[in-house]
C-alpha positions in Angstrom: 0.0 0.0 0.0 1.6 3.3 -0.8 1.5 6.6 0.8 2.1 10.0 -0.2 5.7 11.3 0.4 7.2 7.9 1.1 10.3 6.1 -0.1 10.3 2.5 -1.6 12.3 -0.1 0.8 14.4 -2.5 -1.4 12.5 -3.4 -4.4 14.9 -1.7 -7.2 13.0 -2.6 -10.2 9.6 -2.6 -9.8 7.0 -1.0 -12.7 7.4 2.9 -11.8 5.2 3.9 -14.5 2.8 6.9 -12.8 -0.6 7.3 -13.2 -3.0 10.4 -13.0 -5.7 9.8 -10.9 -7.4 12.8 -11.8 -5.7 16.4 -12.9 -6.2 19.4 -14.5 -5.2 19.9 -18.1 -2.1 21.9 -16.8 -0.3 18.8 -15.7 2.2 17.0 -18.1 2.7 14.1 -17.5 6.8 12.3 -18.0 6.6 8.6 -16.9 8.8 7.4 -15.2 9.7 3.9 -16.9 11.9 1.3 -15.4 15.1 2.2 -13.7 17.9 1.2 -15.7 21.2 2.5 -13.4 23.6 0.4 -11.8 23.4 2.1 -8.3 20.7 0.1 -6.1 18.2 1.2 -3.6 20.1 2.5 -0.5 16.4 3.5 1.8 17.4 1.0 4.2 20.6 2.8 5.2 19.1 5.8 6.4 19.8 6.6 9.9 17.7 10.1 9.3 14.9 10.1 6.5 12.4 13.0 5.6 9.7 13.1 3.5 8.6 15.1 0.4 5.2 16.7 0.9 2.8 16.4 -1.8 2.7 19.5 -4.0 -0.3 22.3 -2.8 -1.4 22.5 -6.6 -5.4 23.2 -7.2 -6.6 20.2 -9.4 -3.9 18.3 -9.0 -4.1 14.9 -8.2 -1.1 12.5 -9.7 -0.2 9.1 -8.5 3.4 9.3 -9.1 6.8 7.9 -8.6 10.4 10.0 -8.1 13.8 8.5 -8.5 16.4 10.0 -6.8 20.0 9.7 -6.6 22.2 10.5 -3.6 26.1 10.5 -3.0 27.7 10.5 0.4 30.1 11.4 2.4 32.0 9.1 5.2 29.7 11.3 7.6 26.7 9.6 5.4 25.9 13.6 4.5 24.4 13.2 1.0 26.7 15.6 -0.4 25.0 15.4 -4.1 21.2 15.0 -5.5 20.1 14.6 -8.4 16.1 13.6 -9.5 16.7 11.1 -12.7 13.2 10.5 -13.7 9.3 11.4 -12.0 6.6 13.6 -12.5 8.2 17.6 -13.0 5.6 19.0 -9.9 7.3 16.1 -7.8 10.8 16.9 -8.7 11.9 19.6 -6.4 10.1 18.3 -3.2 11.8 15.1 -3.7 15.2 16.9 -4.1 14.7 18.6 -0.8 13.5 16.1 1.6 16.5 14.0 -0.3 19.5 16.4 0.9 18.4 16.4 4.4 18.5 12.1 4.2 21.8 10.7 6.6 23.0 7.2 6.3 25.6 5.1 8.0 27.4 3.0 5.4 30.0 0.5 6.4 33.0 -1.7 5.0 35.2 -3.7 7.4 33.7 -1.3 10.2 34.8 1.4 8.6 32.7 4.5 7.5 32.6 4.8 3.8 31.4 7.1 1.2 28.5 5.5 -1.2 26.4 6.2 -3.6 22.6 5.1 -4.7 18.5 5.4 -5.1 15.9 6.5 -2.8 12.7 6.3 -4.6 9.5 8.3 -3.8 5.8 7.2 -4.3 3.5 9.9 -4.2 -0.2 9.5 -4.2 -2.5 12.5 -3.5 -3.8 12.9 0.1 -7.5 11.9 0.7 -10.1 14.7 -0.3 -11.8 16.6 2.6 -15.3 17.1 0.7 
């Protein structure tokens, strides 16, 4: 079951398509087709994760996915971001709550610098009518 503003826990590779549940006729729509990258799903190394709020846009109401790649630091800082496929509106949230993501990354015990995917389903927030 999916949630607005929620990352994807270890399942790289799964149909990221997006659909539009209902929007207005200002919304393009760029799917967001199977991740073909070599870098993995890294979610479940987050010590620290925030979440991207769904978009405050009258009529819209997209079902969406964001791909986002991170690179760390030996801190686990994610010292670079960059959105490689999703929905435009969803873009720039999902950068944001991205940059302020920590992890913990080891080899040997020893703190190492990595890079990888967190992936974002978003799926509009229940109408109050």
């Amino acid at each position: 079951s999916f949630r607005w503003g929620h990352a994807e826990g270890e399942r790289l590779g799964d149909d990221l398509d997006h659909q539009v549940v209902a929007a207005s006729d200002r919304v393009a729509v760029a799917p967001c087709d199977r991740v073909g990258s070599p870098y993995r799903n890294i979610s479940s190394f987050a010590t620290k994760k925030v979440w991207p709020s769904y978009p405050n846009e009258p009529g819209v109401r997209v079902k969406t996915t964001v791909v986002v790649k991170v690179g760390t630091n030996r801190r686990g800082d994610v010292t670079s971001v960059r959105a490689t496929c999703g929905h435009p509106l969803f873009i720039a949230p999902s950068v944001a709550a991205a940059r302020l993501w920590k992890f913990n990354f080891r080899i040997n015990d020893r703190r190492v610098p990595t890079a990888g995917l967190i992936i974002f389903h978003f799926e509009p927030p229940a109408s109050s009518s």
